[in-house]
N, C-alpha and C positions, 0 to 999 in steps of 0.2 A: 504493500500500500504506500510506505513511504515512495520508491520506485517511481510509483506513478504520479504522485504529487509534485515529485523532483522534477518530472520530466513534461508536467504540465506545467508547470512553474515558467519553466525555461521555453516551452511553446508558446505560452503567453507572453515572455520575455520576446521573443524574438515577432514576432504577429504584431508584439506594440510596434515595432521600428518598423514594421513594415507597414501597418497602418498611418504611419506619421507620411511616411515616403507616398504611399499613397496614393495619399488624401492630398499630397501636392500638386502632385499627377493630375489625381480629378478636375481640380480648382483649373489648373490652366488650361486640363481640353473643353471644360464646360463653358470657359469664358471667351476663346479663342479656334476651337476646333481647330487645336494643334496637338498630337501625341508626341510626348517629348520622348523620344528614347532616349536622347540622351540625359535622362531627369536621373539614373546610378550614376551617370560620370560626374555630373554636377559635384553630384555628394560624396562623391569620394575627393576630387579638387579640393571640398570645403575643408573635406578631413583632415587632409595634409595642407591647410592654408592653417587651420587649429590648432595639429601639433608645431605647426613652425611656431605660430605667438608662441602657444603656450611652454612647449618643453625648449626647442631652439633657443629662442630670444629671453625668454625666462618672463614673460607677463603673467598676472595673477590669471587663473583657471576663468573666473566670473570677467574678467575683462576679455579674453582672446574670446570667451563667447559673443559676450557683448559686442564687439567688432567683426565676426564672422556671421554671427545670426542679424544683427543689427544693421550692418555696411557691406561686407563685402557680397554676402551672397543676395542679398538684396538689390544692389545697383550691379552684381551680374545678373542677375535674371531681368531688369530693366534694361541693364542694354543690349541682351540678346532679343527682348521683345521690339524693341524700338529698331532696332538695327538688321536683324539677323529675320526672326521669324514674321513681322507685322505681312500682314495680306497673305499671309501660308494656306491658313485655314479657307480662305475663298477661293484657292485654287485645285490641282489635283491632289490627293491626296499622297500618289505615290512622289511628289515633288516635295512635300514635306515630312517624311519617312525620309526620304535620302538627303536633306538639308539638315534632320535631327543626329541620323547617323554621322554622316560628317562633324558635327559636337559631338557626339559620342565618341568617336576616335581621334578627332582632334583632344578632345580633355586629355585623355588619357598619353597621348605624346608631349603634350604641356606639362602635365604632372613628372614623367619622367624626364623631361629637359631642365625643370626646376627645382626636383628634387631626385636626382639618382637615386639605381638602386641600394638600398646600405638598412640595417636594421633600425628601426624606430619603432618606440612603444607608446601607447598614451594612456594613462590609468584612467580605471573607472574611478566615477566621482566615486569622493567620501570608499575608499578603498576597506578601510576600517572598519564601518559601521554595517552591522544589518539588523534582520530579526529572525525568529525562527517560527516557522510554521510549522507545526507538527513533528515530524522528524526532517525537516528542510530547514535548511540552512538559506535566505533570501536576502544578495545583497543589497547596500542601498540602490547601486548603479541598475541592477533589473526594476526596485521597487521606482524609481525616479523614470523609468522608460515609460513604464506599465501606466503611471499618474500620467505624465505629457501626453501620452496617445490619446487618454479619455480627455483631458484640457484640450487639444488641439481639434480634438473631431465634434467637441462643444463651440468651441469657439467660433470655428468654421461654419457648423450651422446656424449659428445666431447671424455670424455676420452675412450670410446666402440669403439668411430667409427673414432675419429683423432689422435691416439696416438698408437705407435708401442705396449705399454703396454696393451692397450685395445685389440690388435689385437691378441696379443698373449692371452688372457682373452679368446677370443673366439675360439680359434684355440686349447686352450688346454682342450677342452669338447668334441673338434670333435676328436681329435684325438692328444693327449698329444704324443704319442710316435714320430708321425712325428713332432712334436713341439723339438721333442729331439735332433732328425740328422741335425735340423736346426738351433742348439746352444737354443734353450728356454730353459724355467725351471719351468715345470709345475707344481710344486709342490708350488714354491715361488711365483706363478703368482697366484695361487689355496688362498694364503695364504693370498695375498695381498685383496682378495674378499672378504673374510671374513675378514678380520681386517675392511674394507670398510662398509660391510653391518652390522658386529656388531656394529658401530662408528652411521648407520643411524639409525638402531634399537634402540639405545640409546637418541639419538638426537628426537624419534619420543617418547619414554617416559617420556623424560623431559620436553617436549613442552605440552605435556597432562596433566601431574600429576599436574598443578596449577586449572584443573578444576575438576578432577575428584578424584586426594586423593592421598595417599600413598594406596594402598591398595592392596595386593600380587594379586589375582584373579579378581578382576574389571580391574586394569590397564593391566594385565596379556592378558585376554580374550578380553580386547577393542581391542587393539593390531591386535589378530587375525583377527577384520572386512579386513584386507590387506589382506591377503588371496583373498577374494575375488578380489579386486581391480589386483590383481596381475594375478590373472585367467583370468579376461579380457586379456590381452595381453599375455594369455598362456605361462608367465612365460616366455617370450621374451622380449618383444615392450617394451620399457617405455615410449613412447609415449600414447600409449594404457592404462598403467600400470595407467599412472596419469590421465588418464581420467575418467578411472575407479573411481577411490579414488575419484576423485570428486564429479564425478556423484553420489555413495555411501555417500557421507557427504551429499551433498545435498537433496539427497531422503532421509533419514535418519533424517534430520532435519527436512523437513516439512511431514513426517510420523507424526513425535512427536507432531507437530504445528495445523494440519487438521486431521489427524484421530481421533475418539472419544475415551476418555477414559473411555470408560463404554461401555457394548454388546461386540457381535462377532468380533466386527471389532479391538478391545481395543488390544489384546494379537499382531496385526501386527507390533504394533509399538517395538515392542521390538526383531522382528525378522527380519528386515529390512534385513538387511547384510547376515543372514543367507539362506532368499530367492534369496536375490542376489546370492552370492556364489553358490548354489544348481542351479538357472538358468544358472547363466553361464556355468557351467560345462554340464548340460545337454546340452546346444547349442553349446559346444565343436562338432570340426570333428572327425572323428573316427581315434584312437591312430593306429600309424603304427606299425608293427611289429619290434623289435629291433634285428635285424642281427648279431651274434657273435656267440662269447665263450658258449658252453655248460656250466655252474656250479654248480654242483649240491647241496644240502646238506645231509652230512650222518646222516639220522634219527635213533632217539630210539630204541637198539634193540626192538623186538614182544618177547613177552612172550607166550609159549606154551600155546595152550586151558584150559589144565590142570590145568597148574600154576598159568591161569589168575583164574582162576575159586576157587583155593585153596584160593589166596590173598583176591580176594573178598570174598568168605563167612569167612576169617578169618579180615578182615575189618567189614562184619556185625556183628559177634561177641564180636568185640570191642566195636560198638557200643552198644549193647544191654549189654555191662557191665559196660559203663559208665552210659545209663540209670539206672542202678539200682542202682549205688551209687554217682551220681553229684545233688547240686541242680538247683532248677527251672533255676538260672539266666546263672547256667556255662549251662544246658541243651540246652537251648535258642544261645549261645555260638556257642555251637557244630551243631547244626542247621544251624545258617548264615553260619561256615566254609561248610557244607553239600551244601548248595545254590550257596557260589560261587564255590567251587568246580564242580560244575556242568554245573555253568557259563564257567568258564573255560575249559573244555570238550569242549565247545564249538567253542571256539577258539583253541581246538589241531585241530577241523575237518575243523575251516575256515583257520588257520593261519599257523598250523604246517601241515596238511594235502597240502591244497589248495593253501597256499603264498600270500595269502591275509591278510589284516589286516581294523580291526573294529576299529573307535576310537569312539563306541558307544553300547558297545555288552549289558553293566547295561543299559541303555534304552530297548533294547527287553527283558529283565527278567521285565522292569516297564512297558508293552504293556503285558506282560503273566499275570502279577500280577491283573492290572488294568481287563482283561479279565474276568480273574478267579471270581474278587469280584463282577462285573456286571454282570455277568451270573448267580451268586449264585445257582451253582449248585457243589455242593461242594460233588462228587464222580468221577471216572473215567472216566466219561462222560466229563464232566467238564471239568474238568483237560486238558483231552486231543483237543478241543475246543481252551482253552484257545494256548495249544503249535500250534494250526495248526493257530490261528488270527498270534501269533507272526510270524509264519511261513511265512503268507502272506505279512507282513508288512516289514519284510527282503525282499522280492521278489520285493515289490512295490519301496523299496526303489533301488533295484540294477537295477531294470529295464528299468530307464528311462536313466542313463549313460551303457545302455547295450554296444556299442560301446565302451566303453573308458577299463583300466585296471588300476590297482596297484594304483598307486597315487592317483586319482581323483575319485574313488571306496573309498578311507580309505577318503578321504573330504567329499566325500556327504552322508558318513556317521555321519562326522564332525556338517555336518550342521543339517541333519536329529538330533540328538543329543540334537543341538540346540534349534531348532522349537518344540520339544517334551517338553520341559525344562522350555521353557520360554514362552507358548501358550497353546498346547494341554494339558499337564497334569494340568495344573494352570485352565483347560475352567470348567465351571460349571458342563459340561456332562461327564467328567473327576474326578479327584482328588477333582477340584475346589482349589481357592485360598488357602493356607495355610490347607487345609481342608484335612480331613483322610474318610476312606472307610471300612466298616469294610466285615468281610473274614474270613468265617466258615474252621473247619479245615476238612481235607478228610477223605471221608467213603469209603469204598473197600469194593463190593457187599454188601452193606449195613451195616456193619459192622462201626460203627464208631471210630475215632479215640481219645477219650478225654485225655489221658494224654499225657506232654512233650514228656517224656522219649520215649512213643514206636512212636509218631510223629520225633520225630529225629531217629528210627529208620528206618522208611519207607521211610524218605528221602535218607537215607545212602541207603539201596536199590535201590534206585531210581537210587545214584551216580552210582552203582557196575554196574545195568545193561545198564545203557548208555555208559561206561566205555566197558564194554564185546561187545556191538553193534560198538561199533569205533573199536575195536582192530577186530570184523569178520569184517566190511568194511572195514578197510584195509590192511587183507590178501587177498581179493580177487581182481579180477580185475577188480571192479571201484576202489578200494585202491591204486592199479599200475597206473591207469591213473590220478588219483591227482596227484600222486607223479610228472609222467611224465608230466603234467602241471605246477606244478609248478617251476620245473626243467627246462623247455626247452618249453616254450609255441611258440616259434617261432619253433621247429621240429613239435608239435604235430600240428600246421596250416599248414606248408607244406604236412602233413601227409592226410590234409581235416578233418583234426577233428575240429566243431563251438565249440569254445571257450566260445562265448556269451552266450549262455543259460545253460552252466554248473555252469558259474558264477552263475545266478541267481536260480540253483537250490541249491547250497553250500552257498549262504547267506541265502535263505530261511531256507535251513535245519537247520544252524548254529544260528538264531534268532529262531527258533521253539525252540531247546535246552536251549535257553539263557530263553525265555517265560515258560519253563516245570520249569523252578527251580523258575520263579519270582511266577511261580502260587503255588508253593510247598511253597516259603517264606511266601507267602500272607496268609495261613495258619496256618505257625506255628507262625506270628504274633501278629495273627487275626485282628488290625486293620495296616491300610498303606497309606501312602500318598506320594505326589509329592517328599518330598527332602527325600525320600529312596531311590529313582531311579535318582541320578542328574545325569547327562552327564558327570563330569568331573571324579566320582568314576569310570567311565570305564578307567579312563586312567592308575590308580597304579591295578587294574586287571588286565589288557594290559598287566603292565609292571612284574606283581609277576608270572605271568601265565611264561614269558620270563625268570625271573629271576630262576624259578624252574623246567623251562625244557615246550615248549608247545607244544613238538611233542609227549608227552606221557600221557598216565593217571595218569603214579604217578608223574607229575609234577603239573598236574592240582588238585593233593590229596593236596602233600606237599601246593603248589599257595594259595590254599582257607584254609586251616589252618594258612598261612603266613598272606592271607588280615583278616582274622577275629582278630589274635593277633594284626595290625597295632594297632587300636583305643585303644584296652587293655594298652598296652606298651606307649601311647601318654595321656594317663590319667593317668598311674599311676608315667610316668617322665614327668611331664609339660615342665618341660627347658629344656628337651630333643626331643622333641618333632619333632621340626625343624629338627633336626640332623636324627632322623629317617627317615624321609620323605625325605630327602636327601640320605640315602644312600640306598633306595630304588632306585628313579630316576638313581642314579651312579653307582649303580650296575648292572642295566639293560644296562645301557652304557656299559660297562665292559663287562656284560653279552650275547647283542644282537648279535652278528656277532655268537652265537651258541646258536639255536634256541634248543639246549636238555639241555641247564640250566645245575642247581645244581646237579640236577638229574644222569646228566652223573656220580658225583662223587658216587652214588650209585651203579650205574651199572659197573662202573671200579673197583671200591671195590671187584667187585664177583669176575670180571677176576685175577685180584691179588691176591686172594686168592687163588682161582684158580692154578695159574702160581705158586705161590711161596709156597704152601704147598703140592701142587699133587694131592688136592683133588679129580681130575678127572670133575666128572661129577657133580662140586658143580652149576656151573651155569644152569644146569638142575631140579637143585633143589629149586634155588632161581628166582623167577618170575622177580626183579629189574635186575636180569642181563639176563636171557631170550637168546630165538637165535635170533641168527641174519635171515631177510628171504632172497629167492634166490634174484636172480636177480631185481632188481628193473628196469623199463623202465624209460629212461633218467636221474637214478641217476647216478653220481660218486660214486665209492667203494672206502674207506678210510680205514685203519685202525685206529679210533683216542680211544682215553680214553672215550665214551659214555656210 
């Protein structure tokens, strides 16, 4: 009996810090219809902004609060509202999913650029003091969680639902503009949410960090279990919100307490949250359709058949010339850029095509890989096996939130991510613990492939003709009808066009791609395990794929040469390292509201040239600047620099 008091204690303990975190959460998508993913990095930033006052610099404990609850996390979350996210919420949603993520991965390179790695501890308050409950020993630091989570999730409703300022909180999500004729100020009221829920985000990683560390990605991703909690009350209720977080602390603790750690059942205790999450969203009701403004976005010029066709066999002759003169290790190099390169393709058909977004697409290339090297059938057959498992496993995953769209599609990818990460690729029938897989390379009609060089060639073909297969789907019209879905998915359901199973045939196809290149890596590996494939490397793919254009092929060329140099350029500048990984994350911030990236400045290079020398018919000649195609169904036509 004691036992389970202990361990309810501590569920409770842990469900307060996640209800505070929240209830952050809630407050800025209810006022903004912005989901912050990055609202864990926030609070881990805060964390270590709290040990620097307090242990670093030596300020009294009640003062570095004072300035981190007070100031800093407050005028951050006012200036990412004012600067970063204002007008997110009135757009797509996958546009602010990838604007969040970029704060998400940028914090966390800011953290490590301003605080290397090295050990740092920060006591729980009042370390000394507790009381005893029964046979439980309860310290102050849980007893003082457990009080702020019911103080904050009072105080929040009072101020939502008895205060002109709350009122206008919710008045200006329904509808800021009538908030306008009526003297409000949706912008400052917007502003004041996030100052609120970054101050709780912080509050919810300072209360943590005495148990679980200074650590960028532990406290980062514990963070996230709120998510779920906040799903519960869909991102409304906070009644519901905190009940959630409870009930999650609590299952989570005696997961830990009564499941075995050892057999099948071992890997649940560490996906707790993740099932949570994934069930709620599944028991969600079916998302309504969103009534407005048409918006379209102006996609990548298309490059003529010709010119796609010249580009590519003048990309595989690149390759086949660095094969002849790189060695084994740059060969190997060029490879991974070829792999995710291909990953990424995959996301121009889910993300730039469709207006969806994956925040797990490296998990289906670790479901192709994993395929590939179980099957050991290392030819065409094979190969293709392996893309149509991952195929299915994108399908199964979209399936069950068939009903739902945009948001809660990119979470239960989220969680799926998870569960793969921390269970299946870890299970014995899998990768196994810490354990690798080994993975013959490909024969093509028997023919096999033994050296690097012409194995990084066949992948580069592989890139060219997936690359040619995206750019015929979409001249054609299933091409016109993404577009128009992702465009205006409220005209094309007036229209009677099912929504729902296009979805799940565009994640399928989009995780078969992402499975074609992990089974192509698994190859040119030869052996592979679990931390090749983690969860979170899908996230700076996400964001390079964004930052170098992911409505196009050559953004997805440029993307995957860009994540292959990340690790090159972070080993060979250690103290720079942080820094890079930040201006990754902030560039994509910078970047996301124009899903053609970088890439635009190639294709605006031709017109300029173009324009200002008379070349005529130079963009005719060059594939990155391409034509433009007719009409698109439910696009806006722009003129912009792409």
């Amino acid at each position: 009996m004691s036992s389970l008091l202990s361990f309810t204690i501590l569920g409770l303990f842990t469900g307060a810090a996640y209800a505070i975190a929240a209830s952050g959460l809630v407050l800025t998508y209810t006022t903004t219809r912005v989901f912050n993913i990055a609202h864990g990095a926030f609070g881990m930033v805060m964390a270590f902004t709290f040990w620097d006052f307090s242990q670093r610099q030596g300020m009294p404990t009640w003062l570095a609060l004072v300035l981190v609850l007070g100031v800093v996390a407050p005028g951050t979350g006012w200036f990412i509202q004012r600067y970063v996210t204002r007008g997110l919420g009135e757009g797509p949603v996958s546009v602010a999913l990838v604007v969040t993520v970029g704060l998400f991965v940028g914090c966390i390179g800011l953290a490590q650029q301003i605080w290397p790695p090295a050990a740092r501890t920060v006591p729980p308050f009042f370390p000394a003091s507790g009381l005893q409950v029964g046979g439980t020993y309860v310290t102050a630091h849980q007893v003082i969680t457990i009080v702020l989570s019911a103080v904050v999730a009072l105080l929040l409703y009072l101020l939502l639902n008895r205060t002109r300022i709350g009122t206008a909180m919710r008045a200006s999500v329904d509808n800021p503009d009538l908030l306008k004729l009526f003297g409000g100020k949706p912008q400052q009221v917007a502003s004041l949410s996030w100052a609120i829920g970054t101050s709780l985000a912080a509050l919810a990683g300072i209360l943590l960090v005495p148990i679980i560390g200074l650590d960028y990605y532990a406290l980062t991703l514990l963070v996230i279990n709120a998510y779920a909690a906040a799903m519960l009350g869909r991102l409304k209720s906070l009644p519901l919100t905190f009940v959630g977080a409870m009930g999650l602390g609590i299952l989570q603790s005696f997961a830990v307490a009564y499941l075995p750690s050892q057999g099948a059942l071992s890997g649940i205790r560490a996906v707790v949250p993740a099932l949570f999450l994934f069930g709620v969203i599944v028991l969600m009701p079916q998302a309504q359709l969103r009534i407005g403004q048409v918006k379209g976005i102006v996609s990548a010029p298309l490059p003529s058949t010709t010119q796609a066709l010249g580009w590519g066999g003048g990309l595989v002759l690149l390759a086949m010339a660095l094969a002849a003169g790189m060695s084994q290790a740059n060969l190997l190099l060029v490879g991974t850029a070829a792999t995710y390169a291909m990953v990424m393709l995959s996301l121009v058909l889910l993300t730039g095509y469709g207006g969806h977004v994956s925040l797990a697409q490296f998990t289906f290339a670790g479901v192709g890989a994993l395929a590939y090297a179980k099957l050991d059938q290392p030819n065409l057959y094979g190969l293709l096996l392996s893309a149509l498992v991952a195929a299915a496993v994108g399908a199964l995953v979209a399936l069950p939130v068939l009903r739902l769209t945009g948001l809660y599609l990119a979470l239960s990818t989220l969680a799926f991510g998870v569960l793969m990460d921390k269970m299946i690729f870890q299970a014995d029938y899998a990768f196994g613990y810490n354990g690798t897989l080994h993975a013959d390379r490909l024969s093509i009609l028997g023919a096999s492939i033994g050296s690097t060089g012409a194995y990084v060639v066949v992948m580069v073909v592989f890139f060219v003709l997936m690359g040619l297969a995206l750019l015929l789907l979409r001249r054609g019209a299933l091409g016109r009808l993404l577009i128009a879905m992702r465009d205006s998915p409220q005209a094309c359901g007036t229209l009677g066009l099912d929504l729902r199973w296009w979805r799940v045939g565009l994640f399928g196809a989009s995780a078969g791609m992402a499975g074609l290149a992990g089974a192509l890596f698994a190859g040119l590996r030869g052996t592979i395990g679990a931390a090749d494939f983690q969860f979170f490397n899908s996230l700076p793919l996400l964001l390079l794929a964004v930052v170098f254009g992911v409505t196009s092929v050559t953004g997805a060329a440029l993307g995957g040469v860009g994540l292959m140099l990340l690790p090159v350029l972070q080993s060979s500048n250690p103290s720079a390292a942080g820094a890079i990984f930040a201006v990754i994350g902030f560039g994509a911030v910078a970047l996301g509201r124009d899903p053609n990236g970088l890439s635009n400045l190639l294709f605006g290079l031709g017109r300029r040239l173009d324009s200002r020398l008379g070349l005529g018919d130079l963009r005719d000649r060059l594939p990155l600047g391409g034509r433009r195609t007719g009409r698109r169904t439910g696009e806006v036509h722009a003129h912009v620099a792409s």
